[in-house]
C-alpha positions as CSV (number, residue, x, y, z in Angstrom):
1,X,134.4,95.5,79.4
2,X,133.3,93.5,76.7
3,X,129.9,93.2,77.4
4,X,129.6,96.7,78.0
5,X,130.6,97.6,74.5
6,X,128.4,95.2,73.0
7,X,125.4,96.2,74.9
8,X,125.9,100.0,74.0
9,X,127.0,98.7,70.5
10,X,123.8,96.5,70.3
11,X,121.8,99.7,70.8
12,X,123.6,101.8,68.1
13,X,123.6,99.0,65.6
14,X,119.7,97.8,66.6
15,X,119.0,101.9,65.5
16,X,121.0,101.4,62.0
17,X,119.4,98.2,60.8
18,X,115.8,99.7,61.5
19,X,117.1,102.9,59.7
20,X,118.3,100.8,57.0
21,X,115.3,98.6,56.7
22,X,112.3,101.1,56.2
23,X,110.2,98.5,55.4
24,X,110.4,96.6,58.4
25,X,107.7,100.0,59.7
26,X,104.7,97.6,58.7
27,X,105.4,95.6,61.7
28,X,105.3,98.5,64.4
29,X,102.2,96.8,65.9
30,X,104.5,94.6,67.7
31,X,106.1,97.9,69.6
32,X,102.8,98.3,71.6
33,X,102.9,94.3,72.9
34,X,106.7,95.1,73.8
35,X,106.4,97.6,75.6
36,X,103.6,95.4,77.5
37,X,106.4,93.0,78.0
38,X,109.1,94.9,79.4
39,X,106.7,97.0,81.8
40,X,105.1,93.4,83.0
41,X,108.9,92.4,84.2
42,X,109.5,95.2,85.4
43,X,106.3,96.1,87.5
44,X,107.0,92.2,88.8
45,X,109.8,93.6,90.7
46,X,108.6,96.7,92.3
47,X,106.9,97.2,95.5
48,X,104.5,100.4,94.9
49,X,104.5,102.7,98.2
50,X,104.1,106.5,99.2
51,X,107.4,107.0,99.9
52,X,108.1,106.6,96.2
53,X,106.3,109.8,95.8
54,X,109.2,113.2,95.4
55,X,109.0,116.8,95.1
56,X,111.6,116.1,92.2
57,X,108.8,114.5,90.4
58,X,106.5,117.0,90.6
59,X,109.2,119.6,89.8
60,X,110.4,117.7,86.0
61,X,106.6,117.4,85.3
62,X,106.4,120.9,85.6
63,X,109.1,121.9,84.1
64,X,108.1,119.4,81.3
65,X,104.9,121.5,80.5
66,X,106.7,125.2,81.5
67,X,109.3,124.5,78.7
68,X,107.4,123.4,76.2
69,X,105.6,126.0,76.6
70,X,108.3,128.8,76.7
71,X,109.8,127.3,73.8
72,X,106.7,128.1,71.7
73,X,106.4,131.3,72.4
74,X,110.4,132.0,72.1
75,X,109.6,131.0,68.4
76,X,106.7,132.9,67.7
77,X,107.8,136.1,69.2
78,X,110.9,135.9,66.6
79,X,108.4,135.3,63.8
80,X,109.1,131.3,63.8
81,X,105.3,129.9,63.8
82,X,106.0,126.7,62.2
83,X,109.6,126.0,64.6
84,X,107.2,127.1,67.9
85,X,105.2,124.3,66.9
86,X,108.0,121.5,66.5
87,X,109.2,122.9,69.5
88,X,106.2,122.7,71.4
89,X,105.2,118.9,70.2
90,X,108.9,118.0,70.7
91,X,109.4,119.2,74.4
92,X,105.7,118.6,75.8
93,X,106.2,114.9,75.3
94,X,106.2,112.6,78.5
95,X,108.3,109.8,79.7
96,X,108.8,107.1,77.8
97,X,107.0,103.6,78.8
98,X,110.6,102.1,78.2
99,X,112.2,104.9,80.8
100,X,111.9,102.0,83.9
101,X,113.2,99.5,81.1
102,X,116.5,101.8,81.2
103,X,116.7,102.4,84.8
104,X,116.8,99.3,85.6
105,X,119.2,97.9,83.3
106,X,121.7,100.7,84.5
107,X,120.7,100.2,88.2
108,X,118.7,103.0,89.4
109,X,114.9,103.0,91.3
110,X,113.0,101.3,89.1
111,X,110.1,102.6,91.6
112,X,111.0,106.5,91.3
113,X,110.7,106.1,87.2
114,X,107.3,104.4,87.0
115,X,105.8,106.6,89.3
116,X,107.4,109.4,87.1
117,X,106.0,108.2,84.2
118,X,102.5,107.7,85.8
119,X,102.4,111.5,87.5
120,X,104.1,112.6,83.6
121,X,101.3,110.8,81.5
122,X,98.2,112.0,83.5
123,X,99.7,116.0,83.7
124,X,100.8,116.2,80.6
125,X,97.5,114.6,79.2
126,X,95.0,116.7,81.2
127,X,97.5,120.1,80.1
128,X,96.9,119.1,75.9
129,X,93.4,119.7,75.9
130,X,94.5,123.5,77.0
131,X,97.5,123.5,75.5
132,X,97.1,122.3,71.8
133,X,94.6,124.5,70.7
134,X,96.4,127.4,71.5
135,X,99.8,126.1,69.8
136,X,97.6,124.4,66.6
137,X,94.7,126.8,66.8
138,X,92.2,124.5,66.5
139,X,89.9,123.0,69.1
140,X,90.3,119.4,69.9
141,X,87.7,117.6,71.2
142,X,87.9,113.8,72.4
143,X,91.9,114.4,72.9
144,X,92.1,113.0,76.7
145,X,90.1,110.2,76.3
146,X,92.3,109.7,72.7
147,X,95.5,109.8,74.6
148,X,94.7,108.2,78.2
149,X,93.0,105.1,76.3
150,X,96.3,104.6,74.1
151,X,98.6,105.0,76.9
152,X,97.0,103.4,79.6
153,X,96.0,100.2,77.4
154,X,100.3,99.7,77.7
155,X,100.2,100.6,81.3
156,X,96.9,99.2,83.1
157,X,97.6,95.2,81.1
158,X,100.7,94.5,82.4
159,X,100.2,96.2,86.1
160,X,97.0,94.3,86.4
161,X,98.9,90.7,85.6
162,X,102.0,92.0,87.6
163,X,99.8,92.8,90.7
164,X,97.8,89.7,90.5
165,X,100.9,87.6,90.6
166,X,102.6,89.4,93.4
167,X,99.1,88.7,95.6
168,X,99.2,85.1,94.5
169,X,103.2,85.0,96.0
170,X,105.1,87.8,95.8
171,X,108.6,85.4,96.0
172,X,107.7,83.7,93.0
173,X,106.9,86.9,90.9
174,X,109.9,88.8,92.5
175,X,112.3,85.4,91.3
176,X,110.5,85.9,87.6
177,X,110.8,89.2,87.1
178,X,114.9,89.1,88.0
179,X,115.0,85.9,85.8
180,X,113.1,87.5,82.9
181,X,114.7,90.8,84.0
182,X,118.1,90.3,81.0
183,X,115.6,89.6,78.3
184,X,114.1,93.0,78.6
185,X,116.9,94.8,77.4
186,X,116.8,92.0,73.9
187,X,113.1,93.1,73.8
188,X,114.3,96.8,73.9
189,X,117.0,96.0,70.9
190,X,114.4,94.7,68.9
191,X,112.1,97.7,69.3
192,X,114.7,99.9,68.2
193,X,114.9,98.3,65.3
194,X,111.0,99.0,64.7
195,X,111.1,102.4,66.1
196,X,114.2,103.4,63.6
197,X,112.3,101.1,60.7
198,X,109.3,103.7,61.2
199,X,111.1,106.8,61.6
200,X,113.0,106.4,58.5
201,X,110.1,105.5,56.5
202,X,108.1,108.2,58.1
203,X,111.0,110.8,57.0
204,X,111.4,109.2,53.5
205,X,107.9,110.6,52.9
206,X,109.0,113.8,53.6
207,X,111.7,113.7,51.0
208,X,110.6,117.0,49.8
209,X,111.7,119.0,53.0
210,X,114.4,121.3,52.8
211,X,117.7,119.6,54.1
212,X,118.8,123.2,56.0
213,X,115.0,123.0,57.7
214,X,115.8,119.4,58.7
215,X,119.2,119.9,60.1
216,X,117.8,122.8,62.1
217,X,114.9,120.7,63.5
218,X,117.5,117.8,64.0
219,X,119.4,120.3,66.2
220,X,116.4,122.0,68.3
221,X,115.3,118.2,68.9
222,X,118.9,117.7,70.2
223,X,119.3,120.9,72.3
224,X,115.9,119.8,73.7
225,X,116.7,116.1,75.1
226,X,120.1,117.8,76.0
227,X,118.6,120.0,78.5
228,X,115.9,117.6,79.2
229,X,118.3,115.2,80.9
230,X,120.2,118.2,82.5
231,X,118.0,119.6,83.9
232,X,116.1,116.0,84.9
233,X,119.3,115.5,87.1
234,X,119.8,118.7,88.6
235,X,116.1,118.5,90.2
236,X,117.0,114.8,91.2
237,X,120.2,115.0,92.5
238,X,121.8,114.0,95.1
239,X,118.7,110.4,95.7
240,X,117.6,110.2,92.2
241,X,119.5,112.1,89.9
242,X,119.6,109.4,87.4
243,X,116.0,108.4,87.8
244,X,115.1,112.2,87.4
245,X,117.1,112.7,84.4
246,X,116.2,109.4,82.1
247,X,112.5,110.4,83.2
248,X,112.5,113.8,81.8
249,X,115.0,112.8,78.9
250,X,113.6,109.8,77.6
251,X,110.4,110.4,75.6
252,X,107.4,108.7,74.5
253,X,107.8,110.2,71.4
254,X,105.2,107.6,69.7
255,X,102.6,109.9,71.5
256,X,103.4,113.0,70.5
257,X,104.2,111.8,66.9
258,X,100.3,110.5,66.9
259,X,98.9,114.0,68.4
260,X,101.4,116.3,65.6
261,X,99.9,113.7,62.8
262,X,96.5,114.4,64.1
263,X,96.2,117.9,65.5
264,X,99.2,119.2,63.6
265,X,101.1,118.4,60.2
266,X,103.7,115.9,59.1
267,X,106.4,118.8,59.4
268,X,105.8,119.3,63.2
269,X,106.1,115.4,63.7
270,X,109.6,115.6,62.6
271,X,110.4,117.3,65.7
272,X,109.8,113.9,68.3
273,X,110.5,111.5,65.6
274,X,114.4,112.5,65.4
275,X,114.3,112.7,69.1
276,X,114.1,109.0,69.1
277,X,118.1,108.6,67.6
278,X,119.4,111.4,70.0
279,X,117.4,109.7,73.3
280,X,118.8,106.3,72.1
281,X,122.2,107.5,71.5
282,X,122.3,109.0,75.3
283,X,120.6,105.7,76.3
284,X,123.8,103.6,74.6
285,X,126.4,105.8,75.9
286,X,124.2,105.2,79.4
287,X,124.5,101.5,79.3
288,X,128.3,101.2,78.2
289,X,128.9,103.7,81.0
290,X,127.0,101.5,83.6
291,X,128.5,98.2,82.5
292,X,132.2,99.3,82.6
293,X,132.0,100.6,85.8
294,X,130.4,97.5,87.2
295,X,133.3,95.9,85.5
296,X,136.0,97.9,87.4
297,X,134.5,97.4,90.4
298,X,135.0,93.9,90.0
């Protein structure tokens, strides 16, 4: 029991020192070799096969790109151009690199969520091209090859050394990966701590917005990840309702906070930057939830 508080508590309090510590934002490099980390411990433990494949998979991407796209024209047809927007960049977003990280550390198919996030990352790019000139109204040119090279850089390193290691003997890299398996969630805390570190400073900048606008986008960007991870376990349930969910809850907000900075305004980045506290708080509550039953098991 104890060790489930303090892994949910390490979560909430790795979120506060990085929203406490804006300055701590210059080191967000580090996020990107993280992230490289974790999925490198975590790819040395799966077994890629067809049968990992799921209609549930194809459903959430879909559903991924259908409500991001309802929300914006919801907003527009009640006049809200700027909300349809932070809508739009907010719910489009795919799963998160870290989303396997989670999984795993609360027990579900590691396999399920990385071929998620795989079948999530090449949709959802090849749909912006389409998409984000209609909801920015401007043309973007270069935008896959933008967003495939970032991504993939975190993806293709750490597959390429996992699968190398597996061919050389697959015991050994299975027996690394479980040994090196605890560390990733430390890894994790620290990135909070950078994540929150940029968020806040990326929000102090926009010390000029409104308080009643930010408390509204605060509250679409909850209602969103709540319904994401509803409705991610209602199309996984009963095999992989968990895996489902955390794949269409947890975001890689990083990406659509680039593309809104890029293609859109600061304003609309808002929308998947607070994401990042209401994903993490779901994430905590996810962990403490998994270690106390574990406990009462035992």
């Amino acid at each position: 029991m104890k060790f489930a508080v303090l892994r949910a508590v390490g979560l909430l309090l790795a979120f506060s020192v990085g929203s406490c510590l804006p300055a701590l934002h210059a080191y967000s490099w580090l996020i990107r070799f993280g992230l490289i980390y974790m999925l490198f411990v975590v790819f040395l433990r799966i077994e890629p096969s067809r049968k990992t494949l799921h209609w549930s998979q194809l459903f959430s991407v879909a559903f991924n790109i259908f409500f991001a796209y309802s929300l914006w024209q919801l907003f527009l047809y009640v006049g809200e151009e700027e909300l349809a927007r932070i809508a739009f960049f907010t719910a489009i977003t795919p799963t998160a690199t870290a989303a396997a990280v989670i999984v795993s550390l609360i027990g579900g198919n590691v396999t399920y969520t990385v071929t998620t996030f795989i079948l999530s990352t090449l949709c959802i790019t090849c749909s912006l091209p389409l998409l984000i000139p209609l909801v920015v109204g401007n043309p973007t040119p270069g935008l896959t090859q933008h967003v495939l090279l970032r991504v993939l850089s975190v993806t293709l390193i750490p597959l390429t050394a996992a699968v190398f290691l597996r061919r050389v003997s697959k015991p050994t890299a299975t027996k690394l990966g479980e040994r090196l398996s605890m560390s990733t969630f430390y890894t994790w805390i620290g990135l909070i701590v950078l994540i929150a570190a940029q968020a806040r400073h990326f929000l102090d900048k926009q010390a000029q917005i409104p308080w009643v606008l930010l408390g509204t986008i605060a509250l679409l960007s909850l209602v969103i990840c709540a319904v994401n991870f509803l409705v991610g376990f209602l199309l996984g349930r009963p095999q992989y309702g968990l895996e489902c969910s955390q794949a269409l809850g947890q975001k890689n907000n990083s990406y659509t906070v680039d593309l809104a900075l890029t293609y859109a305004t600061p304003l609309v980045a808002l929308g998947p930057t607070i994401y990042v506290l209401w994903h993490n708080l779901w994430n905590a509550w996810q962990l403490y939830r998994h270690d106390k039953r574990a406990l009462d098991m035992n």
